[in-house]
C-alpha positions in Angstrom: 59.2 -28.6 -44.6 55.5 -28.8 -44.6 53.8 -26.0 -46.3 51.3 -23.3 -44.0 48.1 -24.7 -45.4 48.8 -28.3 -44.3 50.3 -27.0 -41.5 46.9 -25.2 -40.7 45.0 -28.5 -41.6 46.9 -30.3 -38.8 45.9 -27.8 -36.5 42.5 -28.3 -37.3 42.5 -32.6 -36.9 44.3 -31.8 -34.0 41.6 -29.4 -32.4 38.4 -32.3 -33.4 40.6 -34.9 -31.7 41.8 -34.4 -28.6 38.2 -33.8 -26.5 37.7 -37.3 -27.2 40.6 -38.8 -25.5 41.6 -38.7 -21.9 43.6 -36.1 -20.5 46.3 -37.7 -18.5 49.2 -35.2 -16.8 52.7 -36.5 -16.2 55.4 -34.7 -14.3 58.7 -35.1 -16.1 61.8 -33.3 -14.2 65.2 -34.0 -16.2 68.2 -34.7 -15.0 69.4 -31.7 -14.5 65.9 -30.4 -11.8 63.9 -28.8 -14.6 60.1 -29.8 -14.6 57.4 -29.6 -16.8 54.1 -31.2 -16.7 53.2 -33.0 -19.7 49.8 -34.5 -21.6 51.9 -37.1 -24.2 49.8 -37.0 -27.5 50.7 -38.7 -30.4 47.8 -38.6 -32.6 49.1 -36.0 -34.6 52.9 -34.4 -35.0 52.5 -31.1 -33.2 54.2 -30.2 -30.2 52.5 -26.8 -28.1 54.7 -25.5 -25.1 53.4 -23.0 -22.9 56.3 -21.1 -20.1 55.8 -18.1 -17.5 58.5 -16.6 -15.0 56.3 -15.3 -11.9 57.2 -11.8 -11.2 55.3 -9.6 -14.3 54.8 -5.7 -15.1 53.8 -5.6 -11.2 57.8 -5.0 -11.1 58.6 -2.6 -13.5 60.4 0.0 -11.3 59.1 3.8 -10.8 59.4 5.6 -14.3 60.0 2.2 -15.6 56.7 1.2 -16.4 56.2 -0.8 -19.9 59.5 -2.5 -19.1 57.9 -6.2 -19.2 56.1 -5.5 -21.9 58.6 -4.0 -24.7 61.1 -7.1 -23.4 58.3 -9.6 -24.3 58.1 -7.6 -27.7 61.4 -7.6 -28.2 63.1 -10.9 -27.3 62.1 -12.9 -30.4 63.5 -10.1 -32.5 66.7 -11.7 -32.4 68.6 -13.3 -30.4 72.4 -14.8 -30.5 74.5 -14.7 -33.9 71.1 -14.3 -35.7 69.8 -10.7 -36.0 65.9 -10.2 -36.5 65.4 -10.6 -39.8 67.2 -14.2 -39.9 65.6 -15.0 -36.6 62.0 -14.3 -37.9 62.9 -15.7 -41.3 64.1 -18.8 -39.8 60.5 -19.3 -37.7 58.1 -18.1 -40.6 60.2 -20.6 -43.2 59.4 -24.0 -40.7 56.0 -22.3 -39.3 57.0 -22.0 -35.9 55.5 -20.0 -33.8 57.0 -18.5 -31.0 55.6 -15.7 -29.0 56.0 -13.9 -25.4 53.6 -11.7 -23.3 53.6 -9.9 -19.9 51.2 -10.1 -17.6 50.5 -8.2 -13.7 52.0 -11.4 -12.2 53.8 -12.8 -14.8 56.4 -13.0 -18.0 54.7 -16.1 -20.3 56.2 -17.7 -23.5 54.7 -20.1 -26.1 55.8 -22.4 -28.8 53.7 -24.3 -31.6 55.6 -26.5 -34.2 55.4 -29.5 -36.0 57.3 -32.2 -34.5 59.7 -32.6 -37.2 61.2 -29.3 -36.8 61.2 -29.2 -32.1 65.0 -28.9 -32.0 64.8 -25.9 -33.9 62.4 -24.8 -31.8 63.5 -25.1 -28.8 66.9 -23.6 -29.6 65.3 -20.3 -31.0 63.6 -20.3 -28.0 66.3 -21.2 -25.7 68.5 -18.3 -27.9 65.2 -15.7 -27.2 65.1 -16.4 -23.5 69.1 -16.5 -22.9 70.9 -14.7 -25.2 68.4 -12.0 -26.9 70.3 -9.0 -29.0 67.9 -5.6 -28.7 69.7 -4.4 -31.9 68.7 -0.3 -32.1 66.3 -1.0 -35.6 64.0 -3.5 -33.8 64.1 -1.7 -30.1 63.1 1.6 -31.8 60.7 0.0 -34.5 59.1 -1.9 -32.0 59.3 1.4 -28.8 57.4 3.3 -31.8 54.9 0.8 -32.3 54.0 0.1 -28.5 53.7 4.4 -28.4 51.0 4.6 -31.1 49.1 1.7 -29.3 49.6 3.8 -26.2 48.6 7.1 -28.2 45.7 5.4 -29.6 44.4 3.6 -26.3 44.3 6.8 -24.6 41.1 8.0 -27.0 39.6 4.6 -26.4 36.6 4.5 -24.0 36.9 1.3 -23.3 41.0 1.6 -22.9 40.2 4.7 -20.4 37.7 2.9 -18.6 39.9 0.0 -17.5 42.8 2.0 -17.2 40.9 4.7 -14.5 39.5 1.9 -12.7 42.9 0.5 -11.8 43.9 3.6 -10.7 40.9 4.2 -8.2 41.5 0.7 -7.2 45.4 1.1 -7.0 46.4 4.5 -6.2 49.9 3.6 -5.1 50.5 0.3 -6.0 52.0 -1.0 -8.8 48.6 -3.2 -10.2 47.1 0.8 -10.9 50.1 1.4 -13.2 49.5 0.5 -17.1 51.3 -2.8 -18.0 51.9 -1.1 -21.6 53.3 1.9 -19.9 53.4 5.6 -20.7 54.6 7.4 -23.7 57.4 8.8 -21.4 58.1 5.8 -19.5 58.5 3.5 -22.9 60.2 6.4 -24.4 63.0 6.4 -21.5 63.7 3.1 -21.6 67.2 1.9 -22.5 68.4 -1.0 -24.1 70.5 -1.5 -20.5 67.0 -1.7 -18.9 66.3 -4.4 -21.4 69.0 -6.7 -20.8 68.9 -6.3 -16.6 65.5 -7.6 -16.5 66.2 -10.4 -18.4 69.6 -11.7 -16.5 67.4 -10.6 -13.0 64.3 -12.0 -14.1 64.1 -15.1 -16.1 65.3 -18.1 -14.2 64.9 -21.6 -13.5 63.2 -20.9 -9.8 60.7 -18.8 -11.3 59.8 -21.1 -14.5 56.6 -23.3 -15.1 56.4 -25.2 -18.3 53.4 -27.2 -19.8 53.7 -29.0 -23.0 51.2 -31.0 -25.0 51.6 -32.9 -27.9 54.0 -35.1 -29.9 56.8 -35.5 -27.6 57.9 -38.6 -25.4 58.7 -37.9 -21.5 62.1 -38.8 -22.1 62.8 -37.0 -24.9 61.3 -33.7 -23.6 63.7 -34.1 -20.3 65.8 -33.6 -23.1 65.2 -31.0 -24.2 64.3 -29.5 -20.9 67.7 -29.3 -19.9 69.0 -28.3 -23.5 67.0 -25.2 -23.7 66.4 -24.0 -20.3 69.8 -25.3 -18.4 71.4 -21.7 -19.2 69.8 -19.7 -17.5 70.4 -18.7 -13.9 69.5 -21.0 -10.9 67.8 -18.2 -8.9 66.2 -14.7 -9.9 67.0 -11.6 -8.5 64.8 -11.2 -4.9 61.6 -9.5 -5.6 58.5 -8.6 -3.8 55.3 -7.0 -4.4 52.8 -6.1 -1.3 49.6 -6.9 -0.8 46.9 -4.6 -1.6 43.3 -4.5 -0.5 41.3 -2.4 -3.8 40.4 1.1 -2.6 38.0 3.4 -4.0 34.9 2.3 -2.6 31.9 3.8 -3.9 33.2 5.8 -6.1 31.9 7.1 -9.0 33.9 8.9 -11.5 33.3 10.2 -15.0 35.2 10.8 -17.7 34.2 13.3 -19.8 34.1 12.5 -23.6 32.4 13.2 -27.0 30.9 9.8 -27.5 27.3 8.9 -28.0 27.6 5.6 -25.7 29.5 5.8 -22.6 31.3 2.7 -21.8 31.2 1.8 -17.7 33.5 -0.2 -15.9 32.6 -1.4 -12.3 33.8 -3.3 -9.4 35.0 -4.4 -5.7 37.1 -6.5 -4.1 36.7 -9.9 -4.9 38.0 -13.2 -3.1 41.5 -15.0 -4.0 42.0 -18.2 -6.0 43.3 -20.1 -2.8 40.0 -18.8 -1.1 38.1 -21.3 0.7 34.4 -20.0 -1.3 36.4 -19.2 -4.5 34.6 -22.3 -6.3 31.2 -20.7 -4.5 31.4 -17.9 -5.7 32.5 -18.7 -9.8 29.3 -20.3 -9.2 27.5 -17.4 -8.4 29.1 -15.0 -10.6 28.0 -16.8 -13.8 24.6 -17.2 -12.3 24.9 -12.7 -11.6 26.8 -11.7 -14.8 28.7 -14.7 -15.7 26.6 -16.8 -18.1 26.5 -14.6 -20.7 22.4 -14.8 -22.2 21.7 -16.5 -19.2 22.6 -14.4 -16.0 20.5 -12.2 -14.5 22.3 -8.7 -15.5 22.0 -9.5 -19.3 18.5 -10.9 -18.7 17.1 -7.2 -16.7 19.2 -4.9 -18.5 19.4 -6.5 -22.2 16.4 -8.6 -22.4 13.8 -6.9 -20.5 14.5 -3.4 -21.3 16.7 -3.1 -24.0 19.6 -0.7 -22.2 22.7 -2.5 -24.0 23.9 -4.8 -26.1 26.1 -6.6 -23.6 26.7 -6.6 -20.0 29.0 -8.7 -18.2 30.7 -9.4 -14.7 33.5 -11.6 -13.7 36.2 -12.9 -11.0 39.8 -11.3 -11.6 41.7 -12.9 -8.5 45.2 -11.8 -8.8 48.8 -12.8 -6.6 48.4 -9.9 -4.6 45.1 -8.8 -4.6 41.1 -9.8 -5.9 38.6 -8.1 -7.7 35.2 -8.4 -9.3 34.6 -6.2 -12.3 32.1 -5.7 -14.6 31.2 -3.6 -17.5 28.2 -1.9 -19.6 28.1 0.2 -22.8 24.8 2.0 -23.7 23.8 5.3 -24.8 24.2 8.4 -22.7 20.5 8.5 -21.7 20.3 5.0 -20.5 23.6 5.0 -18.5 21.9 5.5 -15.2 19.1 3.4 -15.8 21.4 0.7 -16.3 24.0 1.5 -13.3 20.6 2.0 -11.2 20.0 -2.2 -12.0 23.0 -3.1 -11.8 23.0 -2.3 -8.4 20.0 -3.8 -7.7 20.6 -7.1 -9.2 24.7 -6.8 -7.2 22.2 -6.3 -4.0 19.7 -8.8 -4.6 22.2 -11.5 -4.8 24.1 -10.8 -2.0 21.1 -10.6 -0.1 19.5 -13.6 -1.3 22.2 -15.6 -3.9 20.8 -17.4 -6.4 18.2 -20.0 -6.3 17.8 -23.4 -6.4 17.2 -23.6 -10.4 20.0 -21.4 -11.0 22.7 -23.0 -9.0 21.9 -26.3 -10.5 21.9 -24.7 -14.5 25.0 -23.2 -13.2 26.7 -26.4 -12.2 25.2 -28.1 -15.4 27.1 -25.6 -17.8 29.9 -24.9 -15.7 30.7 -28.8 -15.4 29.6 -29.7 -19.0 31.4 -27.0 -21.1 34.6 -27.7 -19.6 35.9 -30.3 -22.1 35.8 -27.8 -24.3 38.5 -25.7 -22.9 40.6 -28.8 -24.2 40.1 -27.8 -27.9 43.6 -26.9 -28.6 47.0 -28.0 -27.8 47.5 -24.3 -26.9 44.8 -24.1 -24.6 45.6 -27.2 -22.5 49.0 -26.3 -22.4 48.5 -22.9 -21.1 46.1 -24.6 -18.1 48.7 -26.5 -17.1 51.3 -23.5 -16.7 48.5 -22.0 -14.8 47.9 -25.2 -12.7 50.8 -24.9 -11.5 51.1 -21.2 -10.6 48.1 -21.5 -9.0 49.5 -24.5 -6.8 46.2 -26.6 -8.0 47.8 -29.7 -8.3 48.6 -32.2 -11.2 45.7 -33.8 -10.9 43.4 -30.6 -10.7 41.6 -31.6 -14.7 40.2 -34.5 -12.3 39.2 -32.7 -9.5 37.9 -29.7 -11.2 33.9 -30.6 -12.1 33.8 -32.4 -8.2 34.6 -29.1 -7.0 32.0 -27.1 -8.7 29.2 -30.4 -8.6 29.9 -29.8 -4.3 29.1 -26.6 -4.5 25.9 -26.4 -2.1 23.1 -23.7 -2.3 24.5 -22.8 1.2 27.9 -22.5 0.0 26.4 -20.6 -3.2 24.6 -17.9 -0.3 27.6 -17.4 2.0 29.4 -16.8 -1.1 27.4 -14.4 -2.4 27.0 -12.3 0.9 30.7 -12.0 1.0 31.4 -11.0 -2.2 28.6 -8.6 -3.4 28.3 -4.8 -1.8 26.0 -2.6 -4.0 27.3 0.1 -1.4 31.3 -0.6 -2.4 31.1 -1.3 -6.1 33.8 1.9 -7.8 32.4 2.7 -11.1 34.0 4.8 -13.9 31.9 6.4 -16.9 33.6 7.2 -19.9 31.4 9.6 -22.3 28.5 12.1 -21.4 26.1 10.3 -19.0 22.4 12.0 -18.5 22.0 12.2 -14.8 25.0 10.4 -13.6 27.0 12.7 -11.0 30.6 11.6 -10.1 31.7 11.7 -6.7 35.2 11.6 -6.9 37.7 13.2 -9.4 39.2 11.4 -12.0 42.7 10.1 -11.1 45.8 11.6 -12.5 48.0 9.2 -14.3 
């Protein structure tokens, strides 16, 4: 066994190395259908493997919700003959490490381990995803600790912020309901509950697998079939409807003793499989994007001085599309700074950006994209998400050529289409000066 600290010293060769080679994707199905998409890297013996089911909290049922996210808390806490204290025992003593997480649209899984100790690996992994236990001392030590996340979330701004925005935007779908829950939905649910969403949920149909590292094609086909040849051929039928965001032009706010309000903001926003999706990226980091650069930190930070940080960004999800954005600044400045906002959301739907800023843009966009590749971790979880998003295996080529054809056209049309001062739904959290909501706050 290989103690943590060389463990962590591979990690770190392994993260200066890899920008500098290629990235070269390989399919690999095994013989028995199950495919993964693979970057082979041998440089050092780590092996990073990133899963997701699609189907995520989106599904928990009516009274259910949290459901996703206390199974992908509680499937590593044993699983098979082993109970949790021999299952965790057995991935802390080789320094595996094996996690799970629950998304809107999705159930996700990862695994990082030296190469010498992958079979155990994947057969903890295969055991978590097949045969997990939900013993009553983890199920109830880990219900309490998802309850005082949920206790404590519910007094942070920030928390509340997001959490009232989903709602204005889904009233009566299930993207407005929290993905962590409630304290009465996680509190009703039953070890039953547990079990049916794994047998209905987590099956071959459903899987995406990316893996990175140490590992020949032929010997993670392999594996492939050893660890994920259990489970079920098909999942259960499931569906979730489209729904356009509502709530537009709404302003709400949420009372609280704070001396900054924290604002959330947004709109609809276009898809991932949208024709100007690419467009308007571009445009967004150019708006509120880019960080120091884009034009809502530069009039409300640097000009004026309103807030620290101020921020927008693209949230496309399966059934839906947003653009959001955020602020936090002090009581008095709040409508100052939602006053600029606005301006700034109009300006560049009227006019997009120029000429300069699309091409400083493209010129970040484009060069900072190796570094996305710093980790094994990282790539592997783009290449689960390459393949959810149907972008094709050979989309780490493609990607720069489709931001570089971006025109300033294409940047304009964007824009028009995806900025509306008029629609943007914006939720306050504190004790705004002269900031009058215009819609009540929605019930949970």
């Amino acid at each position: 066994m290989i103690p943590r600290t060389l463990f962590s010293a591979f990690i770190l060769i392994f993260v200066a190395v890899l920008p500098a080679r290629a990235v070269e994707v390989q399919r690999v199905v095994s013989k028995g259908g199950i495919e993964a998409w693979l970057v082979e890297d041998h440089s050092n013996p780590i092996i990073a493997l990133d899963l997701a089911f699609r189907g995520g909290s989106a599904l928990d049922s009516q009274g259910k919700a949290g459901l996703a996210n206390l199974v992908a808390s509680l499937i590593d806490e044993g699983a098979g003959d082993l109970d949790s204290q021999v299952f965790q025992g057995m991935l802390d003593d080789r320094s595996i490490s094996l996690r799970f997480s629950a998304g809107q649209d999705g159930f996700g899984g990862e695994v990082f381990t030296l190469s010498e100790n992958r079979d155990l690996a994947f057969k903890l992994l295969r055991l978590a995803l097949t045969q997990p236990r939900f013993d009553a001392e983890p199920v109830e030590r880990i219900r309490a600790q998802i309850l005082a996340g949920i206790e404590s979330s519910a007094e942070n701004p920030n928390s509340i912020a997001a959490r009232t925005l989903r709602r204005l935007f889904f009233p009566s779908h299930p993207y407005g309901q929290p993905g962590e829950g409630t304290a009465e939905s996680v509190a009703g649910i039953a070890p039953a509950d547990l079990r049916d969403f794994v047998a209905q949920r987590f099956a071959r149909d459903t899987l995406v697998i990316g893996v990175v590292g140490d590992i020949t094609p032929g010997d993670l086909a392999e594996l492939l079939d050893r660890t994920f040849s259990e489970l079920p051929a098909r999942a259960e039928g499931f569906a979730v409807s489209d729904a356009p965001p509502e709530g537009e032009g709404a302003l709400v706010v949420v009372e609280r003793d704070v001396p900054q309000s924290v604002v959330s903001f947004g709109h609809a926003g276009l898809k991932r499989d949208d024709p100007d999706y690419y467009a308007a990226y571009v445009v967004n980091y150019v708006l509120g994007g880019g960080g120091f650069s884009s034009r809502l930190y530069e009039e409300v930070r640097e000009k004026r001085g309103l807030a620290y940080s101020v921020y927008s960004y693209l949230n496309p999800l399966d059934h839906s599309a947003l653009v959001v954005g955020g602020v936090a600044t002090q009581n008095g400045r709040v409508a100052t700074s939602l006053e600029l906002i606005r301006q700034e959301w109009r300006r560049m739907a009227e006019d997009g950006p120029s000429e300069k800023e699309l091409a400083d843009a493209k010129t970040f966009l484009t060069g900072s994209f190796p570094l996305r590749f710093s980790s094994s971790g990282r790539i592997s979880s783009m290449l689960v998400g390459m393949q959810r998003e149907n972008l094709g295996i050979d989309y780490l080529e493609r990607r720069n050529s489709l931001i570089e054809a971006v025109t300033l056209d294409d940047a304009r049309r964007a824009a028009k289409r995806l900025y509306d001062a008029d629609k943007l739904t914006v939720v306050v959290v504190g004790r705004p000066d002269g900031v009058v909501a215009n819609r009540e706050t929605p019930k949970s």
